[in-house]
N, CA, C, O and CB atoms as a CASP TS submission, in Angstrom:
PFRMAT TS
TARGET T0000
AUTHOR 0000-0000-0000
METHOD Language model
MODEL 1
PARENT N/A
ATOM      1  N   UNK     1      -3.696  12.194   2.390  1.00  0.00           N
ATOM      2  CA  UNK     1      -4.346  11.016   2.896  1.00  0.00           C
ATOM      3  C   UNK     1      -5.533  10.703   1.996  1.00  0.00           C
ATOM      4  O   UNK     1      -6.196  11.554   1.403  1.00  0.00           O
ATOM      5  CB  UNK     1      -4.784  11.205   4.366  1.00  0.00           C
ATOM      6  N   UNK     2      -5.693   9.621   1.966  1.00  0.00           N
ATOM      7  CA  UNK     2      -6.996   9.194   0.897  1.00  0.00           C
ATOM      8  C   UNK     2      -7.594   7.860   1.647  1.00  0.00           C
ATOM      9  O   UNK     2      -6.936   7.131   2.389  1.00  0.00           O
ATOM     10  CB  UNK     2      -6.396   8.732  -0.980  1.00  0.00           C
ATOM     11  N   UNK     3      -8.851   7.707   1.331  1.00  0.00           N
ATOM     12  CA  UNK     3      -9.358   6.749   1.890  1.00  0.00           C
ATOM     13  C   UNK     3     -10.374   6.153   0.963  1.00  0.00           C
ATOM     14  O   UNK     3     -11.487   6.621   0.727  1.00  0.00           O
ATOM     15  CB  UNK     3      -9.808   7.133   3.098  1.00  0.00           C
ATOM     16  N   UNK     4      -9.704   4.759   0.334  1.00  0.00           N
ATOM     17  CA  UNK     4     -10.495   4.018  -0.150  1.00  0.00           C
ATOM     18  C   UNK     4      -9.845   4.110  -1.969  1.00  0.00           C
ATOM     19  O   UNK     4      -9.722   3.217  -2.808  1.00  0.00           O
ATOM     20  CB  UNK     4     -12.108   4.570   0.319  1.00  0.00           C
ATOM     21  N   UNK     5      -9.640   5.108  -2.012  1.00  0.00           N
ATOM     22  CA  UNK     5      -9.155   5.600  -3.682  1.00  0.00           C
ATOM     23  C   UNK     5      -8.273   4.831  -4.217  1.00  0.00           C
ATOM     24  O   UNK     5      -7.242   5.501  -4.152  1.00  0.00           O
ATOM     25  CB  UNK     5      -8.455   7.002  -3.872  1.00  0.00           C
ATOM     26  N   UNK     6      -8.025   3.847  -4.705  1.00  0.00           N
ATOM     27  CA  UNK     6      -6.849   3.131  -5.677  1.00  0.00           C
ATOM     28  C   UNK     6      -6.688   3.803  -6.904  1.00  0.00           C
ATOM     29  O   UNK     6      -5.563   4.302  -6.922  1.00  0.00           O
ATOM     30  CB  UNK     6      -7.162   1.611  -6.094  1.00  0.00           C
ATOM     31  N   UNK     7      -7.076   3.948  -7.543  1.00  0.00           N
ATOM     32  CA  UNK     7      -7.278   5.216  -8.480  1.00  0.00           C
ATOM     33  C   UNK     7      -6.178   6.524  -8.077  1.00  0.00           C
ATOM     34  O   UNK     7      -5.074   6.777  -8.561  1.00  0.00           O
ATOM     35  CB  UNK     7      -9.001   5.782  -8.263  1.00  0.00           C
ATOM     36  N   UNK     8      -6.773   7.065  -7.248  1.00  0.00           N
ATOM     37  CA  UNK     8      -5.799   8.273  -7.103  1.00  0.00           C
ATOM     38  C   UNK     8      -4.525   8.200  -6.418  1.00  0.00           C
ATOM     39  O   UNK     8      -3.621   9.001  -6.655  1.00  0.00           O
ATOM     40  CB  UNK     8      -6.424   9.279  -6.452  1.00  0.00           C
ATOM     41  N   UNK     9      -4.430   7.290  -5.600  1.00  0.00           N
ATOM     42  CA  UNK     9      -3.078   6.858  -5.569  1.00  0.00           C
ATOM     43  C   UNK     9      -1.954   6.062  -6.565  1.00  0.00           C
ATOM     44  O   UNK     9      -0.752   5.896  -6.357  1.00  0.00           O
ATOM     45  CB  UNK     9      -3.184   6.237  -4.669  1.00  0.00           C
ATOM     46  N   UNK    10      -2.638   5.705  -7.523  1.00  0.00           N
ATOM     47  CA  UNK    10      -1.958   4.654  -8.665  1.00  0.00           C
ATOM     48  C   UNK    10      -1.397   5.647  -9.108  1.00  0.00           C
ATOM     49  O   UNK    10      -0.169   5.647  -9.197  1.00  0.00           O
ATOM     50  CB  UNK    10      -2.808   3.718  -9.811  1.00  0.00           C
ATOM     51  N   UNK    11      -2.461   7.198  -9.660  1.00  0.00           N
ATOM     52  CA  UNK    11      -2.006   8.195 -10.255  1.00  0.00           C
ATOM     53  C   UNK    11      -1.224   9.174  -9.472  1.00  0.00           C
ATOM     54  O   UNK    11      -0.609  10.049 -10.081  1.00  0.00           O
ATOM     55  CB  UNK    11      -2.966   8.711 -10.821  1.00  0.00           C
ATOM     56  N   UNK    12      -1.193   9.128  -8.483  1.00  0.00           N
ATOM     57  CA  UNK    12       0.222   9.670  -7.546  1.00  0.00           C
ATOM     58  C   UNK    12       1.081   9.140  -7.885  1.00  0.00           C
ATOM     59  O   UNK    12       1.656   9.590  -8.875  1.00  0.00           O
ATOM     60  CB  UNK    12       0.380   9.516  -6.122  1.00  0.00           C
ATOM     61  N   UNK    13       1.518   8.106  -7.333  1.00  0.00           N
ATOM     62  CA  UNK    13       2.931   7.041  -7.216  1.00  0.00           C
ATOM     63  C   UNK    13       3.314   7.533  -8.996  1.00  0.00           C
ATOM     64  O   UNK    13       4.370   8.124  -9.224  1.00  0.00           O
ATOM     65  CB  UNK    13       2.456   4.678  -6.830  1.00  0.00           C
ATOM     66  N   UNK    14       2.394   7.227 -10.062  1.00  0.00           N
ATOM     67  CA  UNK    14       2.804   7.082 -11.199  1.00  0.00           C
ATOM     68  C   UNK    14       3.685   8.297 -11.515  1.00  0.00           C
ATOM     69  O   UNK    14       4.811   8.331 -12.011  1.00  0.00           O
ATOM     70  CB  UNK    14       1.729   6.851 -12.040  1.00  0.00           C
ATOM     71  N   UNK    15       2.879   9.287 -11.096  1.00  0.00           N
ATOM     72  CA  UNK    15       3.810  10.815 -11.175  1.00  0.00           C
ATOM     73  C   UNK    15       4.536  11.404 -10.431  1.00  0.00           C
ATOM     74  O   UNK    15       4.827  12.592 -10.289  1.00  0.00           O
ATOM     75  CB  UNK    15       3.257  11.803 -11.296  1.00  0.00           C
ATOM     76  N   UNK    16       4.900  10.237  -9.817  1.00  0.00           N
ATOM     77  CA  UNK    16       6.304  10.993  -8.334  1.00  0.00           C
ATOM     78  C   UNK    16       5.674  11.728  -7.220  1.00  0.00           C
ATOM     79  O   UNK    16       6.479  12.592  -6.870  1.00  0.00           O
ATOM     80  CB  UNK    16       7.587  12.481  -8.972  1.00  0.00           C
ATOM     81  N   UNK    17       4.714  11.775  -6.576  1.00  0.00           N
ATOM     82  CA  UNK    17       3.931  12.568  -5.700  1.00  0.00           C
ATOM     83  C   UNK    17       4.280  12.473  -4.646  1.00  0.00           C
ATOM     84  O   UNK    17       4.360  13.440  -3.889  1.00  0.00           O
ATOM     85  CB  UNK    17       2.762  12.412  -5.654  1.00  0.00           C
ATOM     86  N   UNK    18       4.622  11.105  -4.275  1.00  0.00           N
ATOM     87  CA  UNK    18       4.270  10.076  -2.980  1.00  0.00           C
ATOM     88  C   UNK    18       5.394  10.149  -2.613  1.00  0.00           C
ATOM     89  O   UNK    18       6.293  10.014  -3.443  1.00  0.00           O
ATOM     90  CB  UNK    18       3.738   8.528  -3.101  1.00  0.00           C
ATOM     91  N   UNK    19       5.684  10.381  -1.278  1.00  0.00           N
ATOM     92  CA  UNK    19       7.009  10.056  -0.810  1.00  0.00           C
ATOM     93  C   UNK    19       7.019   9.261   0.572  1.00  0.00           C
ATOM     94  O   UNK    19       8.161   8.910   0.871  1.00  0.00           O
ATOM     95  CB  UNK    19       7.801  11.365  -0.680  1.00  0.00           C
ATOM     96  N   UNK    20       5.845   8.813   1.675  1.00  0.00           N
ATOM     97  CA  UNK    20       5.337   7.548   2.281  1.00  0.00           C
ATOM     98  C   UNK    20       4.025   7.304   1.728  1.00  0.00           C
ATOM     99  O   UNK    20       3.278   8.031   1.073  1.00  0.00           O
ATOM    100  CB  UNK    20       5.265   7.588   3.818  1.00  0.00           C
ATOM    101  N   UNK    21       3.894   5.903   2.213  1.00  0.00           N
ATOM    102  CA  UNK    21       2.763   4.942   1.710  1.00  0.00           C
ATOM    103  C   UNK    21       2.511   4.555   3.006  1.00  0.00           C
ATOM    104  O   UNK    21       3.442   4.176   3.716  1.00  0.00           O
ATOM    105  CB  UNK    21       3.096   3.678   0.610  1.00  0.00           C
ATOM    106  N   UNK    22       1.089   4.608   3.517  1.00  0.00           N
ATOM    107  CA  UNK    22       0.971   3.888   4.970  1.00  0.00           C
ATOM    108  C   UNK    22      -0.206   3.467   4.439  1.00  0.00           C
ATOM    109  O   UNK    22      -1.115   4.133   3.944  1.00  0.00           O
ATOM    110  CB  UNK    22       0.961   4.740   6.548  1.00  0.00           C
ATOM    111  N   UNK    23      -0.049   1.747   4.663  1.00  0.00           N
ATOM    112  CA  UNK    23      -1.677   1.050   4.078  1.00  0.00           C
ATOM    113  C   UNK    23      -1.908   0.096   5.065  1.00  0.00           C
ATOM    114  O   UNK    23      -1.053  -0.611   5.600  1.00  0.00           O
ATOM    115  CB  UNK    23      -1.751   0.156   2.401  1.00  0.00           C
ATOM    116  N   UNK    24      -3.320   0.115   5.319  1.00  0.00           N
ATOM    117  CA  UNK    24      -3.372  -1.081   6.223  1.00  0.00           C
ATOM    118  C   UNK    24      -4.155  -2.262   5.226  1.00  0.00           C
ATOM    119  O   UNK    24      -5.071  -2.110   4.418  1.00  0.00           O
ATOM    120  CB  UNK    24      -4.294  -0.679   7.786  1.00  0.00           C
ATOM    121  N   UNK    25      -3.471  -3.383   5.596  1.00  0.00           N
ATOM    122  CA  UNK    25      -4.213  -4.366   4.975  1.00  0.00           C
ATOM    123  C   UNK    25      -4.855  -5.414   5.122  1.00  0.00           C
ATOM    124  O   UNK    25      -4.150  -6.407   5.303  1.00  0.00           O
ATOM    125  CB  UNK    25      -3.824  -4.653   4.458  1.00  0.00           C
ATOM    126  N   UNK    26      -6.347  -5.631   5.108  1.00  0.00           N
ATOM    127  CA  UNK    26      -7.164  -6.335   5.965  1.00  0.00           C
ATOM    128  C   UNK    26      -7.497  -7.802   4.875  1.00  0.00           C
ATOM    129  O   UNK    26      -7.790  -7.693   3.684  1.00  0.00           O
ATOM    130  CB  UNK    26      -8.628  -5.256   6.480  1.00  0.00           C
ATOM    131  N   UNK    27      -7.382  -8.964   5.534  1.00  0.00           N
ATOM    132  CA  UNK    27      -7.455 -10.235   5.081  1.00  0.00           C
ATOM    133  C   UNK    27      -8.905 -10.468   4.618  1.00  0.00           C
ATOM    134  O   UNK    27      -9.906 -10.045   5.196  1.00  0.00           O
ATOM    135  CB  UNK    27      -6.995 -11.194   6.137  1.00  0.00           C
ATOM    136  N   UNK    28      -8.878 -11.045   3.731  1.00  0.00           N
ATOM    137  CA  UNK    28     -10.417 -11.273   3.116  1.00  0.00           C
ATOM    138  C   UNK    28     -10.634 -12.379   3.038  1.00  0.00           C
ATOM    139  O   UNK    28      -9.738 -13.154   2.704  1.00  0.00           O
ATOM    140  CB  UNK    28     -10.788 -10.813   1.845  1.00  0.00           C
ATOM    141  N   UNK    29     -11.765 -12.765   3.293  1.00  0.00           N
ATOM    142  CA  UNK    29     -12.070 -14.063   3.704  1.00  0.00           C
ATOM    143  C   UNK    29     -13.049 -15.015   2.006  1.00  0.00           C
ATOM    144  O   UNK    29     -13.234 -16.230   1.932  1.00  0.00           O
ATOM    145  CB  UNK    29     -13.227 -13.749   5.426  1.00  0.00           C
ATOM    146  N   UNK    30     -13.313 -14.368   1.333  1.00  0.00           N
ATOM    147  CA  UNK    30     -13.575 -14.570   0.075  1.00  0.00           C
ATOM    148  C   UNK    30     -13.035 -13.747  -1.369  1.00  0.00           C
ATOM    149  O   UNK    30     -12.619 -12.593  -1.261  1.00  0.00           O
ATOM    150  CB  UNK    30     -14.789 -14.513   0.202  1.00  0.00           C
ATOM    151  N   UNK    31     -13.067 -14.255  -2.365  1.00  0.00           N
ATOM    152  CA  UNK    31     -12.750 -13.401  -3.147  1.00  0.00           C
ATOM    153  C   UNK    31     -10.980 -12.862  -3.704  1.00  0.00           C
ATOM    154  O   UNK    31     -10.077 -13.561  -3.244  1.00  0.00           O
ATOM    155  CB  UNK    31     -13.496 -12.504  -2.509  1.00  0.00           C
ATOM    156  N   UNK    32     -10.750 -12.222  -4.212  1.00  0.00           N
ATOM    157  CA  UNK    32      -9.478 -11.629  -4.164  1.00  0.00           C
ATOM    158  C   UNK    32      -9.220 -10.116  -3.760  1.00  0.00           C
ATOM    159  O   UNK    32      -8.172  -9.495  -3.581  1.00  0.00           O
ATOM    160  CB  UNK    32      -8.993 -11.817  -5.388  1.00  0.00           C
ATOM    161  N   UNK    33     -10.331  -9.810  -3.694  1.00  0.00           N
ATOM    162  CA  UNK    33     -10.024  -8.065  -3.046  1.00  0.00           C
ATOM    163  C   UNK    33      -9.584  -7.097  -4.225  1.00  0.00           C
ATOM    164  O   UNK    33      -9.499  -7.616  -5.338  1.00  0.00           O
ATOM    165  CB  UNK    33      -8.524  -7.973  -1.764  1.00  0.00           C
ATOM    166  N   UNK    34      -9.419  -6.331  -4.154  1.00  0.00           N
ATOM    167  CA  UNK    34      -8.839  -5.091  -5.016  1.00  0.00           C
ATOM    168  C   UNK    34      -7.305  -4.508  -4.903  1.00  0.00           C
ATOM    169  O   UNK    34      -6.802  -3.887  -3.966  1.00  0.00           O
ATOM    170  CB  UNK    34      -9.712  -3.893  -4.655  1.00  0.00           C
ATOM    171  N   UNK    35      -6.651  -4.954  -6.308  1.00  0.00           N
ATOM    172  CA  UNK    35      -5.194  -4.546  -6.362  1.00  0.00           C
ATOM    173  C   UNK    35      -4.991  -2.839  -6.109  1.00  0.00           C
ATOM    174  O   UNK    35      -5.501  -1.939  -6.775  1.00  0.00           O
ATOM    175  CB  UNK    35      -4.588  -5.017  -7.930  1.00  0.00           C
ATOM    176  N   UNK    36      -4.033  -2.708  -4.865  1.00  0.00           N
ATOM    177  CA  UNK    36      -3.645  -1.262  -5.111  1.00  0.00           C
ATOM    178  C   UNK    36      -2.682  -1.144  -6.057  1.00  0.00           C
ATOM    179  O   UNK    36      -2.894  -0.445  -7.048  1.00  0.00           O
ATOM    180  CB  UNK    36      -3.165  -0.579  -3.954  1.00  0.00           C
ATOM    181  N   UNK    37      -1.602  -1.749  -5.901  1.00  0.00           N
ATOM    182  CA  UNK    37      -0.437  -1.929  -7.037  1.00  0.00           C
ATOM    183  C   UNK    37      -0.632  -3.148  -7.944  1.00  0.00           C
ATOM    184  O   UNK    37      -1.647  -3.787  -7.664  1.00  0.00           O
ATOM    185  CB  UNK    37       1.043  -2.118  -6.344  1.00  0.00           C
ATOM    186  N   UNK    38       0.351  -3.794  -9.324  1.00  0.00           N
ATOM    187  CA  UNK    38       0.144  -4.745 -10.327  1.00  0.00           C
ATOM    188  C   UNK    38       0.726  -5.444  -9.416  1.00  0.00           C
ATOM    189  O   UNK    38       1.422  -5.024  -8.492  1.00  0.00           O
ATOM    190  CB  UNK    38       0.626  -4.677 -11.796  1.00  0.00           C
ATOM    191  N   UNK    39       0.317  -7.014  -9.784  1.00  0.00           N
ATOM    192  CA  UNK    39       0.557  -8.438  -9.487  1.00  0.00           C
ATOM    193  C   UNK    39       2.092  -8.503  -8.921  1.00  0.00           C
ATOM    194  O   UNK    39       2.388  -8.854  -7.778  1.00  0.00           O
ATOM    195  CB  UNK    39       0.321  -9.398 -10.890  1.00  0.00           C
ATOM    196  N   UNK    40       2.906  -8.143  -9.822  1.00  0.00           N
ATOM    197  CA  UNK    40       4.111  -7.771  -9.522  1.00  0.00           C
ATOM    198  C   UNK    40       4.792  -6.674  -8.260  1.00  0.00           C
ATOM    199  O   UNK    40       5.845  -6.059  -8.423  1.00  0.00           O
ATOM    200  CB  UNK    40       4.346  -7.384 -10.656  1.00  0.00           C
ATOM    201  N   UNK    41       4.141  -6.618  -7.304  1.00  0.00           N
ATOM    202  CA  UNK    41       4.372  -6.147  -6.382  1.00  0.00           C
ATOM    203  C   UNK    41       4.545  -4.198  -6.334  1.00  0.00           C
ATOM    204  O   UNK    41       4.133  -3.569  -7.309  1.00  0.00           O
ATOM    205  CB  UNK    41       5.445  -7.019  -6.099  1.00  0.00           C
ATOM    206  N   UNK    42       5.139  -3.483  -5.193  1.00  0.00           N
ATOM    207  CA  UNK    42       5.076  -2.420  -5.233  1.00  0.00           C
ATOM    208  C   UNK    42       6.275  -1.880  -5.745  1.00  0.00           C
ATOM    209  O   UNK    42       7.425  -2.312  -5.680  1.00  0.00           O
ATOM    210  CB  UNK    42       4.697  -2.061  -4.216  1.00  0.00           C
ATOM    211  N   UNK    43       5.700  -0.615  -6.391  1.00  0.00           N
ATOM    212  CA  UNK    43       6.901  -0.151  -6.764  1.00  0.00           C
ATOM    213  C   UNK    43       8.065  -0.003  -6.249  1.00  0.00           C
ATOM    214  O   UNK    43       8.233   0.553  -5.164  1.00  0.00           O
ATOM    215  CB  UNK    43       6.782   0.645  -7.042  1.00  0.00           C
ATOM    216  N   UNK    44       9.139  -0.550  -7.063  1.00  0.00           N
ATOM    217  CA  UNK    44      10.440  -0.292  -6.886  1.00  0.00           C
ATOM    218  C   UNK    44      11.173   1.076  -6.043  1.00  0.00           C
ATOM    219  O   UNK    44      12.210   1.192  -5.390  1.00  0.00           O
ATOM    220  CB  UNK    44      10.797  -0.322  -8.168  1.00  0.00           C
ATOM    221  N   UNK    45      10.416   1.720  -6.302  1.00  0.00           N
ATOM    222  CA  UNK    45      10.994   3.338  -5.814  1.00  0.00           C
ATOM    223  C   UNK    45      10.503   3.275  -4.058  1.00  0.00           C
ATOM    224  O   UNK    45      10.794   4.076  -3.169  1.00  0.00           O
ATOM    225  CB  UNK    45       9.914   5.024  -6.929  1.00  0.00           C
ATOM    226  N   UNK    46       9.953   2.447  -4.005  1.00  0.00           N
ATOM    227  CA  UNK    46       9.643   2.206  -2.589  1.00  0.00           C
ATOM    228  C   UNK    46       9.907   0.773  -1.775  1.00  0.00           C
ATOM    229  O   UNK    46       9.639  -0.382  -2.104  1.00  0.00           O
ATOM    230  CB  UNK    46       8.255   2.478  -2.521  1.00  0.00           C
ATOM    231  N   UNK    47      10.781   1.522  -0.130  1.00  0.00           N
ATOM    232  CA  UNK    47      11.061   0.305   0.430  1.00  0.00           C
ATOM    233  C   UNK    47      10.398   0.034   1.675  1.00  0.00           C
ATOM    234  O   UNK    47       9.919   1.009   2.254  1.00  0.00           O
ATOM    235  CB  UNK    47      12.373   0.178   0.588  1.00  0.00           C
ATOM    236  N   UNK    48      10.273  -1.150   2.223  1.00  0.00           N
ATOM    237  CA  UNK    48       9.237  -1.515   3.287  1.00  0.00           C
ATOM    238  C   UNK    48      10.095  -0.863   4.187  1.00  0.00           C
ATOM    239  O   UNK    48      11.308  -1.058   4.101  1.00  0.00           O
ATOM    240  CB  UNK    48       8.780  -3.149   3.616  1.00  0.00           C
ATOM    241  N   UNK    49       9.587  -0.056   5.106  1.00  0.00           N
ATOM    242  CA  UNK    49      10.358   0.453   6.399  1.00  0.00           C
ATOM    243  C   UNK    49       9.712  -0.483   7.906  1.00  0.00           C
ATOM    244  O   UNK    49      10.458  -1.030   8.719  1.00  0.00           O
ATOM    245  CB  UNK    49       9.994   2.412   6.548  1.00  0.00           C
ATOM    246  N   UNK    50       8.528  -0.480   7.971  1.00  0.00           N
ATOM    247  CA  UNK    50       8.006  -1.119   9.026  1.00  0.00           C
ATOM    248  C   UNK    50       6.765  -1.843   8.708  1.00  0.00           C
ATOM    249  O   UNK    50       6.099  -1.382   7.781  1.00  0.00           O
ATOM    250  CB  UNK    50       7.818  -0.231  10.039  1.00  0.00           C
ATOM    251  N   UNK    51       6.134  -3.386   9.594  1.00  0.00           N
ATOM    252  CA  UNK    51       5.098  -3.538   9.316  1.00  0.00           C
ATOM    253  C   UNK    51       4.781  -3.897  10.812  1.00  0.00           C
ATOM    254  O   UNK    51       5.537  -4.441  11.617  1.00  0.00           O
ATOM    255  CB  UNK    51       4.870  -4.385   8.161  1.00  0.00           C
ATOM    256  N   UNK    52       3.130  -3.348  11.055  1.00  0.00           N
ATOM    257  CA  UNK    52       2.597  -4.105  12.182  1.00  0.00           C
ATOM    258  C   UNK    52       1.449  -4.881  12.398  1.00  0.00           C
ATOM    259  O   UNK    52       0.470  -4.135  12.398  1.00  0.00           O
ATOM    260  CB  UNK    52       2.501  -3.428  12.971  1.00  0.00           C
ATOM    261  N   UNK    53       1.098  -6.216  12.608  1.00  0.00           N
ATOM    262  CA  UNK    53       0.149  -6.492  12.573  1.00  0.00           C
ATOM    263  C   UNK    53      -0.443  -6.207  14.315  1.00  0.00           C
ATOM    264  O   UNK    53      -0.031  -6.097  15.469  1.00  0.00           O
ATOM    265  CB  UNK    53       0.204  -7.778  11.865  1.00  0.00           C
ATOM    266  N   UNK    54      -1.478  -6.193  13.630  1.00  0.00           N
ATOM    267  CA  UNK    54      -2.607  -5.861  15.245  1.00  0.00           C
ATOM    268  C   UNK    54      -3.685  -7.503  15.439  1.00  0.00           C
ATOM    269  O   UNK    54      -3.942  -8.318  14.553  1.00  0.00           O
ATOM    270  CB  UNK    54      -4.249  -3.897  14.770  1.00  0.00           C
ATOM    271  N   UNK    55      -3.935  -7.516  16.293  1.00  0.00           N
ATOM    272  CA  UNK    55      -4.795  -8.312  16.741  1.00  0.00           C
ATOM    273  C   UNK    55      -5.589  -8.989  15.977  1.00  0.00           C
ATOM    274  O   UNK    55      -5.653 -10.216  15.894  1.00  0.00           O
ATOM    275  CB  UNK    55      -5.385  -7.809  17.438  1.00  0.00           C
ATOM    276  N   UNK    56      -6.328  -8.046  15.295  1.00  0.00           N
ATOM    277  CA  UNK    56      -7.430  -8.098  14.560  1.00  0.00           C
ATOM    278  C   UNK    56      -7.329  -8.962  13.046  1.00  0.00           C
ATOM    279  O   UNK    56      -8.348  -9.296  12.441  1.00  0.00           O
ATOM    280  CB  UNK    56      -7.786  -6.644  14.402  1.00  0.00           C
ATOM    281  N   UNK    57      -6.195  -9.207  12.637  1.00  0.00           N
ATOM    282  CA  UNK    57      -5.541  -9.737  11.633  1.00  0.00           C
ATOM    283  C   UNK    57      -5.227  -8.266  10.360  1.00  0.00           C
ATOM    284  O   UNK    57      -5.035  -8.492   9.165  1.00  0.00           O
ATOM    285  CB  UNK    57      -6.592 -11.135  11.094  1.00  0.00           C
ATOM    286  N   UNK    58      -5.236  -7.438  10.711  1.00  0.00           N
ATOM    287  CA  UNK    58      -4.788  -6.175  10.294  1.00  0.00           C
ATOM    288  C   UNK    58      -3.570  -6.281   9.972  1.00  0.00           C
ATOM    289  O   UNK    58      -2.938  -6.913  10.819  1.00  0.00           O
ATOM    290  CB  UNK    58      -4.929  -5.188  11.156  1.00  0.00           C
ATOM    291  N   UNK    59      -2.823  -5.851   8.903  1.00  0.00           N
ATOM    292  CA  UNK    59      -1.279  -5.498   9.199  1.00  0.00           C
ATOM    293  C   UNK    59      -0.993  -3.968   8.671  1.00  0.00           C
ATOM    294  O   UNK    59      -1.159  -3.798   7.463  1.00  0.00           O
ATOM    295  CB  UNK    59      -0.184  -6.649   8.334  1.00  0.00           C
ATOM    296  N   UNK    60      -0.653  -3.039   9.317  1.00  0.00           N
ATOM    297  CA  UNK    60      -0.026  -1.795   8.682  1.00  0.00           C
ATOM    298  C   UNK    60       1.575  -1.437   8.268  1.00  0.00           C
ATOM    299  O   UNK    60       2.683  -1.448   8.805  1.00  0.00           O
ATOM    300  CB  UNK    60      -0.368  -0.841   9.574  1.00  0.00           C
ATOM    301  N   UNK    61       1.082  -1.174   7.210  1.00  0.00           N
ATOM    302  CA  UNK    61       2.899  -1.217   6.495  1.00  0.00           C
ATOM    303  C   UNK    61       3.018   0.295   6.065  1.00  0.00           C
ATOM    304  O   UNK    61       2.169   1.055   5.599  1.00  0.00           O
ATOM    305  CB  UNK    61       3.226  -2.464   4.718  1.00  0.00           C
ATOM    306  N   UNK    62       4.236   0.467   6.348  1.00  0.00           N
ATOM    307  CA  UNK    62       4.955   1.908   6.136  1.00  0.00           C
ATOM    308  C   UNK    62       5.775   1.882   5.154  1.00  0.00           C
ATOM    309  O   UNK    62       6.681   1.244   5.690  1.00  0.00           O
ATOM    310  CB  UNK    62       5.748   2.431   7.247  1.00  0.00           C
ATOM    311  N   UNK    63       6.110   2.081   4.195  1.00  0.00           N
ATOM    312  CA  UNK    63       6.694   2.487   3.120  1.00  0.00           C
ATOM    313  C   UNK    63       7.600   3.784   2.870  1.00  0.00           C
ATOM    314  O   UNK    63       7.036   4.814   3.240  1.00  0.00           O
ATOM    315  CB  UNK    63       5.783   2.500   2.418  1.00  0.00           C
ATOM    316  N   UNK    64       8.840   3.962   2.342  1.00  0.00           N
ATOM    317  CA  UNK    64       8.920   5.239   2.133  1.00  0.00           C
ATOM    318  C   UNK    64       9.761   5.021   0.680  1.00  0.00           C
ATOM    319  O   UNK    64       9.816   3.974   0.034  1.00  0.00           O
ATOM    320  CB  UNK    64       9.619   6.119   3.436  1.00  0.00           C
ATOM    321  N   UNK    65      10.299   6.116   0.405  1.00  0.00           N
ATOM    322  CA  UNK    65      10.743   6.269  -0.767  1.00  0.00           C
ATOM    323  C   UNK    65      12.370   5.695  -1.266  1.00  0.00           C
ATOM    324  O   UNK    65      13.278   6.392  -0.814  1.00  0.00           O
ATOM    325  CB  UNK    65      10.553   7.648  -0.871  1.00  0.00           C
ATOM    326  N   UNK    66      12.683   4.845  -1.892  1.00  0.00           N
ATOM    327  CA  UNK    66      13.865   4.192  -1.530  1.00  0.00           C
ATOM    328  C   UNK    66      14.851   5.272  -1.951  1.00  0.00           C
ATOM    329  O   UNK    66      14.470   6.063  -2.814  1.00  0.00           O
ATOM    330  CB  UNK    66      14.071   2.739  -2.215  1.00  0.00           C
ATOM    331  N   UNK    67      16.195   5.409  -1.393  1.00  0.00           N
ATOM    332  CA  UNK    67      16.922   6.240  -1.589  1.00  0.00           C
ATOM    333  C   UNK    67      17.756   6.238  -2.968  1.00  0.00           C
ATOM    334  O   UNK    67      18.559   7.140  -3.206  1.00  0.00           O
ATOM    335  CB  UNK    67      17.552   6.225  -0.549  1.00  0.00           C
TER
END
């Protein structure tokens, strides 16, 4: 689990580490925020399994490792 690190997760995923991704992702009201993954979306090796948004405008997405 990591909290806050884009960095050390970039360098996970990059070296096969990761086998779920659970991120929550909170809407920003200015600005563009900070890329966890490139422009081009998330890696391939991973497929969306579930997403939930909450109330709050939160959404948490589950990820796992595509087969």
């Amino acid at each position: 689990m990591t909290d806050g690190s884009s960095q050390l997760v970039q360098t996970l995923v990059e070296n096969d580490l990761v086998d779920d991704l659970y991120l929550h992702v909170y809407p920003v009201a200015f600005g563009s925020g900070k890329r966890l993954f490139p422009a081009t979306g998330i890696d391939r090796r991973f497929t969306l399994t579930k997403a939930t948004p909450y109330p709050t405008g939160v959404v948490g997405l589950h990820y796992t490792r595509a087969a």
